[in-house]
C-alpha positions as CSV (number, residue, x, y, z in Angstrom):
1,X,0.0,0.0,0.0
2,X,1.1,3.6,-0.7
3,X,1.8,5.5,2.6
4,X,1.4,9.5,2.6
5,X,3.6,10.4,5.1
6,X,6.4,7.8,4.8
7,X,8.3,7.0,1.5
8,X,6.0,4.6,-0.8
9,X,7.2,0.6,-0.1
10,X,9.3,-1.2,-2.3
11,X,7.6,-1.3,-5.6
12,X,5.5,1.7,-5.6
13,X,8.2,3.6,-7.1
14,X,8.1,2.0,-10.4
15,X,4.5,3.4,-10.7
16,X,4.4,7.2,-9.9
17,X,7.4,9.3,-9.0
18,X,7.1,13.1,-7.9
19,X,7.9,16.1,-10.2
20,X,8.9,19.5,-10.0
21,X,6.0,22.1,-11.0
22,X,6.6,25.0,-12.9
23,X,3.2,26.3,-11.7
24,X,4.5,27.8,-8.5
25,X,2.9,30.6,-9.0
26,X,2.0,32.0,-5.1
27,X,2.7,30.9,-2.0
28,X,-0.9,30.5,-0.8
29,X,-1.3,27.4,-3.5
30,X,0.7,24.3,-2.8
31,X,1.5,22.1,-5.8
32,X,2.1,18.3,-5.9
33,X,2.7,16.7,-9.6
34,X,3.5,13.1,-10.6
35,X,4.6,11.1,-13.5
36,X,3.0,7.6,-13.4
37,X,3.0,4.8,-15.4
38,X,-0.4,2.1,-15.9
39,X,1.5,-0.9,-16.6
40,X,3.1,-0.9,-13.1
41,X,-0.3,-0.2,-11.0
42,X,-1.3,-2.6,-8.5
43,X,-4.9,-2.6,-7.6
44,X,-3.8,-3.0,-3.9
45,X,-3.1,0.3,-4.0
46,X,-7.1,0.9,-3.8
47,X,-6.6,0.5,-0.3
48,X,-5.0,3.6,0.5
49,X,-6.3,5.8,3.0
50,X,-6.8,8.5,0.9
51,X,-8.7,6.5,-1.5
52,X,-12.7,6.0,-1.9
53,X,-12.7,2.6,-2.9
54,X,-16.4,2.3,-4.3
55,X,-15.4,5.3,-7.0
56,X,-13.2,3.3,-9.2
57,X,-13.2,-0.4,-7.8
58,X,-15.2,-1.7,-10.7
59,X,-13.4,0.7,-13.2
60,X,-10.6,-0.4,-15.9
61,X,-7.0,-0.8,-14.7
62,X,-5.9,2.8,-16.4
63,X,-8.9,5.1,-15.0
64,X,-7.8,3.2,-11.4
65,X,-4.0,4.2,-11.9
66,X,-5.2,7.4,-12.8
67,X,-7.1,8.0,-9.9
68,X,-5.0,6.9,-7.5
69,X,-2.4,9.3,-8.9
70,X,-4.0,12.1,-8.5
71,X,-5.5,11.6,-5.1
72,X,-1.9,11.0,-4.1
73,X,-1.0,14.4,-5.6
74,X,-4.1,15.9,-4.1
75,X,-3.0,14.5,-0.3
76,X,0.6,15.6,-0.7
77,X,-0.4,19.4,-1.7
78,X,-3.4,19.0,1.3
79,X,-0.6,18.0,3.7
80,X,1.9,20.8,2.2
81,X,-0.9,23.1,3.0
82,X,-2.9,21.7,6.4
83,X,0.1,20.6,7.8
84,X,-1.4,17.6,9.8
85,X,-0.1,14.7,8.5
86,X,-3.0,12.4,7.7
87,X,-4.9,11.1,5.1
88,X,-7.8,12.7,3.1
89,X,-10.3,11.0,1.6
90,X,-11.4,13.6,-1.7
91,X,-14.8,12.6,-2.1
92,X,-16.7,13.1,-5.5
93,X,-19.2,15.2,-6.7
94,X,-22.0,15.1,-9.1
95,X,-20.3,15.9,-12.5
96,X,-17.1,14.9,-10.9
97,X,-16.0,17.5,-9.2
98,X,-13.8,16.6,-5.9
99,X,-15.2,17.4,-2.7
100,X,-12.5,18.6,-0.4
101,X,-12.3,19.5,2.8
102,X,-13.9,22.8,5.0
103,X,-11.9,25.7,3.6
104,X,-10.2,24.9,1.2
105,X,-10.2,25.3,-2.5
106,X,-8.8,22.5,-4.8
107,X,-8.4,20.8,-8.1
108,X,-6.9,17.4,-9.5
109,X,-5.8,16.5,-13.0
110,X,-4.2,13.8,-15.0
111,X,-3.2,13.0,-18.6
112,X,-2.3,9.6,-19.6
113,X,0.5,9.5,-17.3
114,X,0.9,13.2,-15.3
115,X,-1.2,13.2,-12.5
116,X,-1.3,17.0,-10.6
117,X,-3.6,18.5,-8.1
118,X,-3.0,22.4,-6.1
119,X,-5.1,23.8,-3.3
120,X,-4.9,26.9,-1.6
121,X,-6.8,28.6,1.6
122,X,-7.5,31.7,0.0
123,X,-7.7,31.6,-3.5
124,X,-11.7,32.2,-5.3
125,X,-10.7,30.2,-8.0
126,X,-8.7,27.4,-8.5
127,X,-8.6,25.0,-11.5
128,X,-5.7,23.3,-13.0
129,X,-5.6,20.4,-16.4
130,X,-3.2,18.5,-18.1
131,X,-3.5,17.2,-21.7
132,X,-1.3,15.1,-23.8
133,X,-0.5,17.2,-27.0
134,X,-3.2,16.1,-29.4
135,X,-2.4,14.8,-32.9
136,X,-2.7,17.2,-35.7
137,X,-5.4,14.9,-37.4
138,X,-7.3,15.6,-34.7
139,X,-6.6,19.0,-33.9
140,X,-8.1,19.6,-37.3
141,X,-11.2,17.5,-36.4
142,X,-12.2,19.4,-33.5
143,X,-10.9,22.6,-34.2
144,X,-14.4,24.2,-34.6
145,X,-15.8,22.6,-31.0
146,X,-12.9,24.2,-29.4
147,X,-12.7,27.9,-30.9
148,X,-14.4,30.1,-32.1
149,X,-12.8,31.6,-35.8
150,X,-11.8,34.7,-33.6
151,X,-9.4,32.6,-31.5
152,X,-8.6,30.4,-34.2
153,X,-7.4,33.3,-36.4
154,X,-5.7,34.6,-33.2
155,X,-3.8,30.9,-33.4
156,X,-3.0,31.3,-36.8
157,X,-0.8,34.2,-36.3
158,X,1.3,32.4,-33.4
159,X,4.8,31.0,-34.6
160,X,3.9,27.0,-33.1
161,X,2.4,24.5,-34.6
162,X,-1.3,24.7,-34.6
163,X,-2.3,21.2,-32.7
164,X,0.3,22.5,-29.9
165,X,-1.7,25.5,-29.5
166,X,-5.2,24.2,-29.8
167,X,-4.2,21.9,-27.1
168,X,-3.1,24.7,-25.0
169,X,-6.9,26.4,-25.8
170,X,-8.5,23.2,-24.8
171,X,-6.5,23.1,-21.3
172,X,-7.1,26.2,-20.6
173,X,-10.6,26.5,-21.1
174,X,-10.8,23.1,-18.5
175,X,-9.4,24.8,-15.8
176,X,-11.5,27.9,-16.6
177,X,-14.4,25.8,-16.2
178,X,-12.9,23.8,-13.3
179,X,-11.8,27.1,-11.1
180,X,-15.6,28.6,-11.4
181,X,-17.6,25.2,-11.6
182,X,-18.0,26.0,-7.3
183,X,-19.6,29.1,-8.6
184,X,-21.9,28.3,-11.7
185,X,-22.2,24.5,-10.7
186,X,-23.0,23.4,-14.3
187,X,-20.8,22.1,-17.1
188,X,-20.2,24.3,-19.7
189,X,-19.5,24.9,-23.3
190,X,-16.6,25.7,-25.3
191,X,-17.7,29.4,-25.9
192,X,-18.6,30.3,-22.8
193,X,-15.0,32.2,-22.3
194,X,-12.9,33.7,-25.5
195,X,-9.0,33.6,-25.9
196,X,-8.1,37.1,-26.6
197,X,-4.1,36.7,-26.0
198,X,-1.7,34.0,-25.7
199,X,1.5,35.3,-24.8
200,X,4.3,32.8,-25.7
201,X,7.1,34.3,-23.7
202,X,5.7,34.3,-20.7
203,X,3.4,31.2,-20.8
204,X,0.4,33.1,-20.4
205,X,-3.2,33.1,-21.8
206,X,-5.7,35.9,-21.5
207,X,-9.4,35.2,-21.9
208,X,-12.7,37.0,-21.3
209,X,-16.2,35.7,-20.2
210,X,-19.6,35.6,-22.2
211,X,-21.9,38.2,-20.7
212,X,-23.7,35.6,-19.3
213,X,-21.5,34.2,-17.2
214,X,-20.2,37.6,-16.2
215,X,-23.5,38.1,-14.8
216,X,-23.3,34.8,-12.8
217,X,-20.1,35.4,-11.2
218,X,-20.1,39.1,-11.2
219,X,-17.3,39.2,-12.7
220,X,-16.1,41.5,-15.9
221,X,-12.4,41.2,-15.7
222,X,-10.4,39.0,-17.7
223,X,-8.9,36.4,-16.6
224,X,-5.9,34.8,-16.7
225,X,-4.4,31.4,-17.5
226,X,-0.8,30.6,-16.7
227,X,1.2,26.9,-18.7
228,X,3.8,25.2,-18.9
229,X,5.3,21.9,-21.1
230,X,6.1,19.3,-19.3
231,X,8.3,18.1,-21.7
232,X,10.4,20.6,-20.9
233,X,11.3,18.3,-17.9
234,X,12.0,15.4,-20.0
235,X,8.5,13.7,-18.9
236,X,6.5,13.7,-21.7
237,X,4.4,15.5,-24.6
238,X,2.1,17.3,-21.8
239,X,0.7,20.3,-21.0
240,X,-0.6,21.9,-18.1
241,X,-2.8,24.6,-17.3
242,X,-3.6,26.8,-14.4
243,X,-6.1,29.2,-13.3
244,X,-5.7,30.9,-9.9
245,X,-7.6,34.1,-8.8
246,X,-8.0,35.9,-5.5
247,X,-10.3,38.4,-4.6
């Protein structure tokens, strides 16, 4: 069994091993990122203490793995920031969502094999993704679910190839949606926000909200999405996105 608060047993460290995170962004969020691999999962590992069984027990060995990373990630950056030391079960909401403890605002990702999660006392928002590139086959495919041809023209005119970027769009817009889901608590579509900068040198996207959720959150600012590659780490072709706003 993994153990939070002591190094993982022998064998555990073939499946996940802990990364630096390039989205240190403020000291009120604490960070915890992982590289993992399927093939080395063992479904004893369900019976963690951080772990609600019942959510993945009848589920396929990769959506397990996956899972388990990133509650691990989620209990390391709840322990970086509670400093207890124990275990937290990070229950599940209706469309998904984690449930996570009194006071505290969190959110968990994972790719096919980088699992992150970041929480923070004080933040309003907090949502965080990770996506493996997508192929450019199918960034053509789904180009127009994604963007709308203001943003894709915006793309167009951005020296990187185009399924890098419409990656970056679709990760961004998921942790849009995941830092205000507490707030609208609804899933929402692809146009609800509009990319209206991406600046490459600093690994930061700007977007603004539809007037309709503007009225809902009462909010007319932009906001702001910072990424990074984690393949700039020597990990693999994924990116990750973060969205962290404070009142």
């Amino acid at each position: 069994m993994l153990n939070l608060i002591t190094a993982p047993p022998s064998g555990a460290s073939t499946f996940l091993n802990e990364h630096p995170c390039a989205l240190l962004v403020d000291a009120k969020i604490q960070v915890a990122m992982v590289q993992y691999q399927v093939q080395h999962f063992d479904p004893e590992w369900l019976k963690c203490g951080y772990v609600d069984r019942q959510i993945v027990q009848h589920a396929v060995i990769k959506r397990q793995a996956e899972y388990v990373a990133g509650r691990y990630c989620a209990n390391r950056a709840l322990n970086q920031l509670l400093a207890i030391g124990q275990d937290y079960v990070i229950g599940k909401g209706e469309h998904g969502q984690p449930l996570w403890p009194t006071g505290v605002v969190g959110s968990i990702a994972h790719s096919h094999d980088v699992a992150i999660a970041v929480v923070s006392h004080t933040a309003k928002w907090l949502g965080v993704d990770c996506e493996e590139v997508m192929s450019t086959s199918t960034a053509q495919q789904i180009a127009s679910m994604i963007a709308k041809p203001q943003e894709l023209a915006l793309l167009s005119q951005l020296d990187q190839p185009f399924n890098y970027l419409l990656s970056l769009l679709f990760s961004a817009k998921e942790s849009i949606y995941k830092a205000i889901y507490p707030s609208v608590k609804k899933v929402l579509d692809f146009d609800m926000v509009k990319l209206i900068q991406l600046d490459v040198k600093n690994e930061v996207m700007t977007f603004e909200f539809h007037e309709e959720l503007e009225m809902i959150l009462k909010w007319n600012k932009e906001i702001s999405v910072k990424y990074f590659n984690v393949n700039k780490r020597k990990v693999t072709n994924t990116i990750c996105t973060l969205v962290c706003e404070f009142n």
